[in-house]
C-alpha positions in Angstrom: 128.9 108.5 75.2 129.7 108.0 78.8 130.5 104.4 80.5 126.4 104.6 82.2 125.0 105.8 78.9 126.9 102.9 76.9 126.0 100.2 79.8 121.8 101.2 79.4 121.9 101.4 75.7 124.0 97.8 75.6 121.4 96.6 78.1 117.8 98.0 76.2 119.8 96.9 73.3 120.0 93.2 74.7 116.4 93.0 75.3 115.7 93.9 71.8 117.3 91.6 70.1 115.5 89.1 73.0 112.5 90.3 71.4 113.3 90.2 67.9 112.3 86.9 66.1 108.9 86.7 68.4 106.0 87.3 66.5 103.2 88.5 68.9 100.7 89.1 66.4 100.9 84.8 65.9 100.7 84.4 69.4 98.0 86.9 70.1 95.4 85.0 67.8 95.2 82.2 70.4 93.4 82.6 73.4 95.6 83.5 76.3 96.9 81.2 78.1 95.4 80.9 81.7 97.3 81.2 84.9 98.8 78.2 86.7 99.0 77.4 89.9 101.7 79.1 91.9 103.5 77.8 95.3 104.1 80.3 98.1 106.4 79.1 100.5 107.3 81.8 103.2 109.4 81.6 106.4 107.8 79.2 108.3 105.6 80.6 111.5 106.3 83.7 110.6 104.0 85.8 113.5 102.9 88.9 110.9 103.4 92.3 112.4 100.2 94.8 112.1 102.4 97.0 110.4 102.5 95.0 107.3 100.4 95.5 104.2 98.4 97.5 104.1 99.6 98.4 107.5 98.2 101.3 109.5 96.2 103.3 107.1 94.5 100.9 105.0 92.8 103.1 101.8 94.3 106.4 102.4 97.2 108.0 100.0 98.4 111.3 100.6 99.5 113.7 97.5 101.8 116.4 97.4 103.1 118.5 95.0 105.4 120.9 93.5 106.6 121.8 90.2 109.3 123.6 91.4 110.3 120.5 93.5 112.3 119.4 90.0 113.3 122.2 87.4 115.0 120.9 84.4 115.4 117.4 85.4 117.2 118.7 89.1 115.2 118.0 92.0 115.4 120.7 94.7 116.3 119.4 98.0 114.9 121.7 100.1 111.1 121.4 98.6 111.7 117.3 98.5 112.2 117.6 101.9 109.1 120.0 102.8 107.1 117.9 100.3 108.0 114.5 102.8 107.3 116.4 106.0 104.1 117.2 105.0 103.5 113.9 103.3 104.3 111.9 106.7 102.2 114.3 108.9 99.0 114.4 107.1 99.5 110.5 106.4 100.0 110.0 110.1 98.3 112.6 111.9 101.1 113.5 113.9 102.1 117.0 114.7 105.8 116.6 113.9 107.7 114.4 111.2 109.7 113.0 113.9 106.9 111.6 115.4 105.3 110.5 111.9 108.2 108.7 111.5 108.5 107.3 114.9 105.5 105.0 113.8 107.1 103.1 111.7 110.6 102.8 112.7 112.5 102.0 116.1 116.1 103.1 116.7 117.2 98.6 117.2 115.9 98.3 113.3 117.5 97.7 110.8 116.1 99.5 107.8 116.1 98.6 104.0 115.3 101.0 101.5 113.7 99.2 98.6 114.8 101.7 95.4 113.9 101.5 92.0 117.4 102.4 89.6 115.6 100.5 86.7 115.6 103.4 83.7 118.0 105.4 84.9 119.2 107.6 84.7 115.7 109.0 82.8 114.0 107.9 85.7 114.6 106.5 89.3 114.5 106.6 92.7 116.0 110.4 92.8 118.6 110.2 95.5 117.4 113.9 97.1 114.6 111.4 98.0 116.0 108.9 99.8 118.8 111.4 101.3 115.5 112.5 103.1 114.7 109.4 104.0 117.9 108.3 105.3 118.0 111.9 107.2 114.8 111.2 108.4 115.4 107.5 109.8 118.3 108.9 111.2 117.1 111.2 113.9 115.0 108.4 115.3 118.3 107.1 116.4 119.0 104.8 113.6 122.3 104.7 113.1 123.7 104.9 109.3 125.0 101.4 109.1 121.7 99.8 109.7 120.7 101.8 107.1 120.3 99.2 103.4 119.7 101.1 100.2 119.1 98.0 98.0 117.8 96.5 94.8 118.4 93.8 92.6 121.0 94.5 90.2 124.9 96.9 91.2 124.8 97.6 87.1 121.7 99.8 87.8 122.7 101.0 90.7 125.7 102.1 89.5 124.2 104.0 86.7 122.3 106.2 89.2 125.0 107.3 90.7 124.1 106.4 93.8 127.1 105.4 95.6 128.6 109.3 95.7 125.4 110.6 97.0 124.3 109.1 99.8 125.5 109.5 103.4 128.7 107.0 104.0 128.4 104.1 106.3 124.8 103.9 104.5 124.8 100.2 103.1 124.6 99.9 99.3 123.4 96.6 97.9 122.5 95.0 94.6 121.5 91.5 95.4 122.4 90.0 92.2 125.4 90.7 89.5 122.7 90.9 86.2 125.1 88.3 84.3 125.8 86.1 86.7 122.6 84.3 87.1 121.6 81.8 89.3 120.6 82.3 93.6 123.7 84.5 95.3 122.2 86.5 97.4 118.7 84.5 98.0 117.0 82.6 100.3 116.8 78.7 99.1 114.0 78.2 101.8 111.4 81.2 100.5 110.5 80.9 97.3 107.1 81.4 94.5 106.9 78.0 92.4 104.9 78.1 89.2 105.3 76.7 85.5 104.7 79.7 83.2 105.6 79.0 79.9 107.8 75.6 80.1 110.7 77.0 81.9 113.3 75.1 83.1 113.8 76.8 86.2 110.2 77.2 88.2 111.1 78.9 91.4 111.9 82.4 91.9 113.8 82.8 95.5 113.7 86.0 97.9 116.3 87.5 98.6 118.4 87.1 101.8 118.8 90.7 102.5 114.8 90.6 103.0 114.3 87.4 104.6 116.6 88.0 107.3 119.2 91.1 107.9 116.4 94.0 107.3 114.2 94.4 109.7 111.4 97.0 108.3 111.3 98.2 104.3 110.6 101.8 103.3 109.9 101.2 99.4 110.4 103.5 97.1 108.9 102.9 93.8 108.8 105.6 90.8 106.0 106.6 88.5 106.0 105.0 85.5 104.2 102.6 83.1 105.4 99.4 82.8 105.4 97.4 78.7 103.6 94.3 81.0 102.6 94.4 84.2 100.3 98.0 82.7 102.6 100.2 85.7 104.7 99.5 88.1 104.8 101.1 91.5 104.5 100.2 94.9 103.5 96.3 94.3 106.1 95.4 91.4 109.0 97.6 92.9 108.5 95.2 96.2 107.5 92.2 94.6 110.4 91.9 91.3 112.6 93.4 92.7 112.7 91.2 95.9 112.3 87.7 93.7 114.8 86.3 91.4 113.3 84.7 87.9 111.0 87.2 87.3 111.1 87.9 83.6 110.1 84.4 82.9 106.4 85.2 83.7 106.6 87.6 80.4 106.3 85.7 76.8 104.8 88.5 74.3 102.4 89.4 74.1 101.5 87.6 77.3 102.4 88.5 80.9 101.4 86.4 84.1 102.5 89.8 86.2 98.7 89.0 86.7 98.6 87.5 89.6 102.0 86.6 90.6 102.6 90.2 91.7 99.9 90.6 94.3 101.0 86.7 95.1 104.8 87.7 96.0 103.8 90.2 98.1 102.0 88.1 100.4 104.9 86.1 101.3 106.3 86.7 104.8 108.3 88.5 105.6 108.5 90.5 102.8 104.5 91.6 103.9 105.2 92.3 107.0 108.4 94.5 106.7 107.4 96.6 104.1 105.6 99.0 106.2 105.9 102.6 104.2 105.5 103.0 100.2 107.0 106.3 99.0 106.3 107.2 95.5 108.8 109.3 93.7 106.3 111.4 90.9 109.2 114.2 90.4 109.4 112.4 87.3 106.5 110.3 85.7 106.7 108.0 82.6 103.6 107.4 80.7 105.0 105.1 77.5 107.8 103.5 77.2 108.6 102.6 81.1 110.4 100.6 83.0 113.4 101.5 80.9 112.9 104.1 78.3 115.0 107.4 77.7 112.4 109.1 75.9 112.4 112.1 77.1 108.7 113.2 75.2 106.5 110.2 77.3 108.7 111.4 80.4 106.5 114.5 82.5 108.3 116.2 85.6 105.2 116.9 87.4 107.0 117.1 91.2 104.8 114.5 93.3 105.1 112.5 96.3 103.3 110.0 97.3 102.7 108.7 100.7 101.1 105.6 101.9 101.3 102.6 104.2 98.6 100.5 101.9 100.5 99.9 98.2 97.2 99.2 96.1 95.5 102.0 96.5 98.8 104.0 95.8 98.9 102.1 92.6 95.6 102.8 91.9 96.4 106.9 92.3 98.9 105.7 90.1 97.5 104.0 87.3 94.9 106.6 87.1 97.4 109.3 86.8 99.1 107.8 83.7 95.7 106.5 82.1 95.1 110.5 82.2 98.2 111.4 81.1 97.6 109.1 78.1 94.1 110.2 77.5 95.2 114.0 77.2 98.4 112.7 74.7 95.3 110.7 72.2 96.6 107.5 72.8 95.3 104.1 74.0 94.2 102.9 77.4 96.9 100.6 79.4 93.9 97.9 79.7 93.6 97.5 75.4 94.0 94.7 74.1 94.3 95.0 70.5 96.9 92.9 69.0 97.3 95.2 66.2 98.7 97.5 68.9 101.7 95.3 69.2 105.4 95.1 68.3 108.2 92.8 68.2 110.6 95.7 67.4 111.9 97.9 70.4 113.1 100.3 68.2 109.3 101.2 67.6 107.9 100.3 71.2 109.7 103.0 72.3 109.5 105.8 70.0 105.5 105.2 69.2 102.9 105.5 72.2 99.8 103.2 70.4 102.7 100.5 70.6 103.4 97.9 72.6 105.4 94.7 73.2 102.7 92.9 75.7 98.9 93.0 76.5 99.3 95.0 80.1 97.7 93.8 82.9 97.4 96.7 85.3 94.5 94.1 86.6 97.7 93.2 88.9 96.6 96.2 91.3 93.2 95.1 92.0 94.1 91.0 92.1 96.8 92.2 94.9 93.8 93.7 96.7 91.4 90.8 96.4 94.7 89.2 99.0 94.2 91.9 101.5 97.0 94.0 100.5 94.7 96.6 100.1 92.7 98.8 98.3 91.9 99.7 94.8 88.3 101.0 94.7 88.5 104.5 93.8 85.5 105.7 95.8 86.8 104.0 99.1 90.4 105.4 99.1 91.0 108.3 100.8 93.3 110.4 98.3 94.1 113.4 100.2 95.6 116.0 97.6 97.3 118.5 99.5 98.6 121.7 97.8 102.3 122.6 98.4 
């Protein structure tokens, strides 16, 4: 077992014994608890740019695939980067990816690429991915070293390898050390303040990187299901992974990821710098996710996802796993049957009618009832192009 294999399995190991000792089935008798009320606090007289959520193409998600784009878990380079060409064109309109691109980003900005390294390295961000991106940011005249690949924790980041694949002078960030705890690397000022479960500590803080040295976010979310929040894409990657404390809004079986992820991403800046949403499908995780290494619930069905407008790119999303999950017999991401539930890991991940939480992939359509976009089916504009 190498050092990144022993480091995830310590870490999924951690959380399980976390879990152990909680008996959900108790718990899930009661009626669930409701809500409380959460605090926003954003940077004050913050003037919202047009390009924020859900930014120039409100509804519309463009699809493309190619199962050759990833052959035996290796993505292919050169069909990733045909795959984003075309994404950005058809999204845009534009003739050229330069000019596609040109939308979004000026050469003065200074860009942060929001990854997600959680479950590798089964399944992340694939750097082939945001090589492209950085190539592509690039020959708008952006140099490398305003260039921020970041997320929350360097343990994860480390595990995907990250570090020896990407261009140098490219910054590398992980705002937090996992262990260390407490507000390095956030922004005392900007902050979501709400009482979930009789925590100690209310506030989760937003990171400084995001508050103030980025100025535009490309966010790169994976496809996967998520054990509480139902999946987690465009919405969750931006809004966990941007504010500390998260994982006190989950007590199993219950989950407050309902509403407090639609909430988070309302808070300037974060909404208004997070102007492209980039969905890695090259690999796509219908059980188990964020960080199983389950290689049977983990399809490699070569999609990209394009969109400026992160709810309905959840949407596409969450309907593309519900399917998934419909074809493999098992249950829907919205049941909630507490005889579906476990307090054991060990069997969360191995079984597919399992689960450690009731989901709440209602977190998509909440987020769109705050204008971050849409999640009606029949109004987005999901244009499926062939390869």
């Amino acid at each position: 077992m190498d050092r990144r294999t022993f480091v995830k399995v310590g870490c999924i190991g951690s959380a399980s014994v976390l879990v152990q000792g909680l008996d959900p089935m108790v718990r899930a008798e009661k009626v669930p608890p409701a809500a409380p009320p959460i605090d926003l606090h954003g940077i004050p007289d913050y003037k919202p740019s047009p390009l924020g959520m859900p930014g120039l193409f409100p509804g519309r998600v463009v699809e493309v695939r190619d199962r050759n784009a990833i052959v035996r878990n290796r993505v292919s380079q050169p069909i990733v980067r045909r795959l984003l060409e075309q994404a950005m064109k058809e999204l845009t309109g534009e003739s050229s990816a330069r000019d596609a691109w040109a939308k979004f980003i000026e050469p003065t900005d200074v860009v942060g690429i929001k990854i997600n390294p959680s479950g590798a390295p089964a399944c992340c961000s694939s750097p082939e991915i945001i090589r492209e991106i950085i190539a592509s940011v690039r020959s708008l005249g952006v140099p490398a070293r305003s260039i921020v690949m970041y997320d929350r924790y360097s343990y994860e980041i480390d595990i995907g390898s990250y570090q020896v694949l990407l261009p140098p002078q490219v910054q590398i960030v992980g705002i937090q050390d996992a262990f260390s705890g407490g507000g390095v690397g956030y922004e005392p000022t900007v902050y979501c303040d709400a009482n979930f479960f009789g925590e100690w500590e209310t506030r989760s803080y937003m990171a400084s990187i995001v508050a103030h040295q980025v100025t535009k976010i490309i966010n790169v979310p994976t496809m996967k299901d998520h054990s509480a929040a139902g999946v987690t894409g465009a919405l969750k990657n931006l809004a966990y992974g941007t504010f500390n404390n998260v994982a006190r809004s989950h007590r199993a079986p219950h989950s407050f990821t309902n509403p407090l992820v639609g909430l988070m991403c309302t808070v300037e800046p974060l909404r208004s710098k997070a102007v492209l949403h980039i969905m890695d499908g090259m690999r796509q995780v219908w059980h188990g996710g964020p960080l199983t290494q389950v290689q049977a619930f983990i399809e490699q069905p070569g999609i990209l996802l394009v969109a400026t407008d992160p709810v309905a790119m959840d949407t596409i999303e969450l309907e593309a796993i519900e399917e998934k999950r419909r074809e493999s017999g098992v249950s829907s991401l919205w049941q909630h049957d507490p005889s579906s539930l476990t307090a054991d890991n060990r069997i969360f991940f191995h079984d597919a009618s399992k689960n450690l939480f009731f989901r709440q992939p209602g977190h998509i359509a909440a987020a769109g009832k705050l204008g971050l976009g849409i999640s009606d089916l029949k109004q987005i504009d999901h244009r499926l192009r062939p390869s």
